[in-house]
C-alpha positions in Angstrom: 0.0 0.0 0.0 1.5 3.3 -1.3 1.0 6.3 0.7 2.3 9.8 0.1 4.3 12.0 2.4 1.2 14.7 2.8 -1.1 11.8 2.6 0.2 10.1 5.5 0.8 13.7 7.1 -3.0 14.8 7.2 -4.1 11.0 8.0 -1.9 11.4 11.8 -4.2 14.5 12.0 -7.5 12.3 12.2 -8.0 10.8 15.3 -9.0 6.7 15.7 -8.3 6.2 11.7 -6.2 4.3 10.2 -3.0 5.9 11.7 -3.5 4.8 14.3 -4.0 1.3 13.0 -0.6 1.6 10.9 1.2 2.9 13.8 0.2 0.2 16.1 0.7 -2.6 13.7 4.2 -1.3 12.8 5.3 -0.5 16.4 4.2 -4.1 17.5 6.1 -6.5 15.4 9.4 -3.8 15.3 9.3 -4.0 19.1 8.6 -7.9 19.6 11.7 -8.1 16.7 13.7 -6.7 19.9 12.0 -9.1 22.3 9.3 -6.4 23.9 6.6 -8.6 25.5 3.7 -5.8 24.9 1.2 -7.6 23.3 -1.3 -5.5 20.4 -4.0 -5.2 23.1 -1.0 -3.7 26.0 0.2 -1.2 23.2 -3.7 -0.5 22.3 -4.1 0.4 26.0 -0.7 2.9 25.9 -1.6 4.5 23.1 -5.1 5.4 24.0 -5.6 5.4 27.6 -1.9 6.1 28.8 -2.3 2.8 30.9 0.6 0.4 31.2 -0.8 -3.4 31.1 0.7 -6.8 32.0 4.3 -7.2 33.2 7.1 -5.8 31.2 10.9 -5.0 32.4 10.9 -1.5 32.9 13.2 -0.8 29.8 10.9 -2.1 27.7 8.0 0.5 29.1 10.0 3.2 28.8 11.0 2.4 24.8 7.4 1.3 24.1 6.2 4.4 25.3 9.0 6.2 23.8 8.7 4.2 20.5 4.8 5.9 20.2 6.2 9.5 20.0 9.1 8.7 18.0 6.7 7.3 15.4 4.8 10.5 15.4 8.1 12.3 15.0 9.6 10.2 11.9 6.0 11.2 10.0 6.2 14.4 11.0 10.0 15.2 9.6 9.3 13.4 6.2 10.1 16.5 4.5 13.0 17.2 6.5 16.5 16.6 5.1 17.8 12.9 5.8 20.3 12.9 7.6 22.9 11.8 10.8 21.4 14.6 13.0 18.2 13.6 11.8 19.0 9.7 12.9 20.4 11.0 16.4 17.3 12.8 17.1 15.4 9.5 16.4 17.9 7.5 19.0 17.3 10.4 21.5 13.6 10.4 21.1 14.0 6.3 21.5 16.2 6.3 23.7 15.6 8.6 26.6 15.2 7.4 30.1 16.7 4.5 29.5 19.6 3.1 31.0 22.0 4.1 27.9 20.7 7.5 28.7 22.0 7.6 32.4 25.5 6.4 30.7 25.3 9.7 28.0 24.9 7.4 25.5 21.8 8.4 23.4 21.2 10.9 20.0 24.7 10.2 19.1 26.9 7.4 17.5 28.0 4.4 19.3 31.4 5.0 21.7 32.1 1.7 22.7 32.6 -1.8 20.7 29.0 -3.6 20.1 28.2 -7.3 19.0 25.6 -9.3 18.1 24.5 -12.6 19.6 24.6 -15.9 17.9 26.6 -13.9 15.1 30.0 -14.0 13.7 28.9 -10.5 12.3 31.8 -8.3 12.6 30.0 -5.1 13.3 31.7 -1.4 12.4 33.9 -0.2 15.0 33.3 3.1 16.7 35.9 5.5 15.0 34.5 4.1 11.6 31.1 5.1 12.1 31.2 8.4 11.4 32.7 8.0 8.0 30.7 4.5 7.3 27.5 6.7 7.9 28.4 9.7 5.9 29.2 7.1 2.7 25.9 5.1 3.6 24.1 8.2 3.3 25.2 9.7 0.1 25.3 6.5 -1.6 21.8 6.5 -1.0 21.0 9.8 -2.2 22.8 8.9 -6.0 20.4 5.6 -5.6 17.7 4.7 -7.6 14.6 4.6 -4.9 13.3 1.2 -5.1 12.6 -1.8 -2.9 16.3 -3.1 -4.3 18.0 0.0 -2.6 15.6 0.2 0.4 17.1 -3.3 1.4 20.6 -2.7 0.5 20.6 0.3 2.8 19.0 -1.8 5.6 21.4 -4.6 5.9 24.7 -2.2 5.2 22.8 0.1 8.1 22.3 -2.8 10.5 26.1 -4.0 9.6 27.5 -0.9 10.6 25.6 -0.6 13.9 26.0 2.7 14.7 24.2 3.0 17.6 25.0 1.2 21.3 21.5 -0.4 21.0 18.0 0.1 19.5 19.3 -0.4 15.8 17.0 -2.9 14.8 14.1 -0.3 15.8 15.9 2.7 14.1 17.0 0.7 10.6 13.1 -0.5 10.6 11.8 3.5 11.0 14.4 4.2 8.0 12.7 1.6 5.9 9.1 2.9 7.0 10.7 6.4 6.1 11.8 5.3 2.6 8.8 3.6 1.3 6.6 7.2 2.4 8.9 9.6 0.5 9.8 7.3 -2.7 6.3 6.1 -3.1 6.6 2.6 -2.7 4.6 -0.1 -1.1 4.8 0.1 3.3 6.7 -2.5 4.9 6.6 -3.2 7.9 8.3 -6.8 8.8 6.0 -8.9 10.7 6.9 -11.5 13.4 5.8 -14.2 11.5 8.6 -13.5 9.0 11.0 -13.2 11.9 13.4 -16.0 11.3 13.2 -15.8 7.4 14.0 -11.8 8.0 17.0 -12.7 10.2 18.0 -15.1 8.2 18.3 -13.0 4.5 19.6 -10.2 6.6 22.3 -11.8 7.3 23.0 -13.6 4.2 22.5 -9.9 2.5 25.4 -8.8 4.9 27.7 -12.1 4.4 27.2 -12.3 0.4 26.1 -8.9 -0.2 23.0 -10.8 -1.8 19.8 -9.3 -1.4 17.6 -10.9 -3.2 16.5 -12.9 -0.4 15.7 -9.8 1.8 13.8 -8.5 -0.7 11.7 -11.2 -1.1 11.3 -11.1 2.8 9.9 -7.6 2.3 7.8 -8.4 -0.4 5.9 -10.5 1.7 5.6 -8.5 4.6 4.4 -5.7 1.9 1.6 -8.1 1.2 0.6 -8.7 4.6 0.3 -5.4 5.6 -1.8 -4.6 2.8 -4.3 -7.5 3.8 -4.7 -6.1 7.2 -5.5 -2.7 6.3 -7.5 -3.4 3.4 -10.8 -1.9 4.8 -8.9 1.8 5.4 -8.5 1.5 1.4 -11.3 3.8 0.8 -10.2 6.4 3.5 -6.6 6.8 2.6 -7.7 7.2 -1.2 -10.6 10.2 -0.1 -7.6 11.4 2.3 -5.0 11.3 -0.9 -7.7 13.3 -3.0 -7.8 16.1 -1.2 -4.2 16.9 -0.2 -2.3 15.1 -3.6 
């Protein structure tokens, strides 16, 4: 489902719409990627009534909660330029109140060594980030803007790391970012493509193969689309009057 920049704009405007039905169904598969244990019904509850449900480490409240406004925030700066101090704001917005913010580590690039767990992923190292992100960035700029380049920049973005932690959330917002401005069908990678997702992302980063990855979005492309099917009519009156 394609969905324009103003579009999508003037839908977060209308309250109990389909925003909020995109933004919920994004936010809960990104954050159970990362092992939140909000279920849809807990983050429902958050989003609408403030109220925290079930048990859930205290990290995890703080970064669902945090993970609401930041979604907010990546719509609303669609038309801002794309950028590192565009993707440190993002971290920040994620990452505040959490223990990485205690340590100053938040809204800026990674200072210390990170790695991955059941990986031999050899992940950038801290003095390289700066540079890594700076080619990542203008390479993608002299791109063509299609699904091809929107997973090429995801796995090279999750390879370099550049954050301490919450990467996996910030590469997803990138993709959600991409697909809005270009034009191109919303993904959003569901849990029940978790293991096939892992898997082509890190044969993308190993081979430099993506054709698996792709396909992995593909699919999650499609299932989105299912599930929001019955907005259809909505986002198209919506898309009339500001396109």
């Amino acid at each position: 489902m394609k969905i324009s920049i103003n579009t999508m704009q003037k839908l977060s405007k209308i309250k109990n719409s389909v925003y909020d039905a995109i933004k919920i169904e994004y936010l809960y598969h990104s954050n159970k990627l990362e092992g939140s244990t909000f279920s849809k019904e807990n983050l429902i509850d958050l989003l609408e009534q403030k109220q925290v449900n079930g048990e859930h480490f205290l990290d995890d409240v703080i970064e669902t909660k945090n993970s609401l406004e930041l979604f907010d925030n990546v719509i609303n700066s669609l038309k801002n330029p794309f950028d590192k101090y565009l993707l440190w704001e993002w971290h920040r917005l994620l990452k505040k109140g959490t223990v990485d913010d205690e340590i100053d580590n938040i809204g800026k690039w990674k200072k210390y060594e990170n790695r991955l767990s059941k990986t031999d992923l050899k992940l950038c190292e801290p003095q390289l980030v700066e540079s890594s992100m700076f080619n990542l960035i203008e390479d993608w700029k002299e791109n063509k803007k299609d699904i091809y380049a929107i997973a090429n920049f995801h796995q090279k973005f999750e390879l370099i790391h550049p954050f301490q932690d919450g990467n996996g959330r910030i590469g997803r917002f990138i993709i959600l970012r991409h697909c809005i401005e270009n034009n191109i069908d919303l993904i959003a990678i569901d849990d029940e493509y978790n293991k096939e997702y892992r898997q082509a992302l890190y044969e993308a980063q190993t081979t430099e193969n993506i054709d698996s990855l792709v396909k992995v979005f593909e699919k999650c492309q499609i299932r989105l689309d299912e599930k929001l099917v019955s907005y259809i009519p909505l986002i198209q009156q919506v898309a009339n009057e500001v396109d």
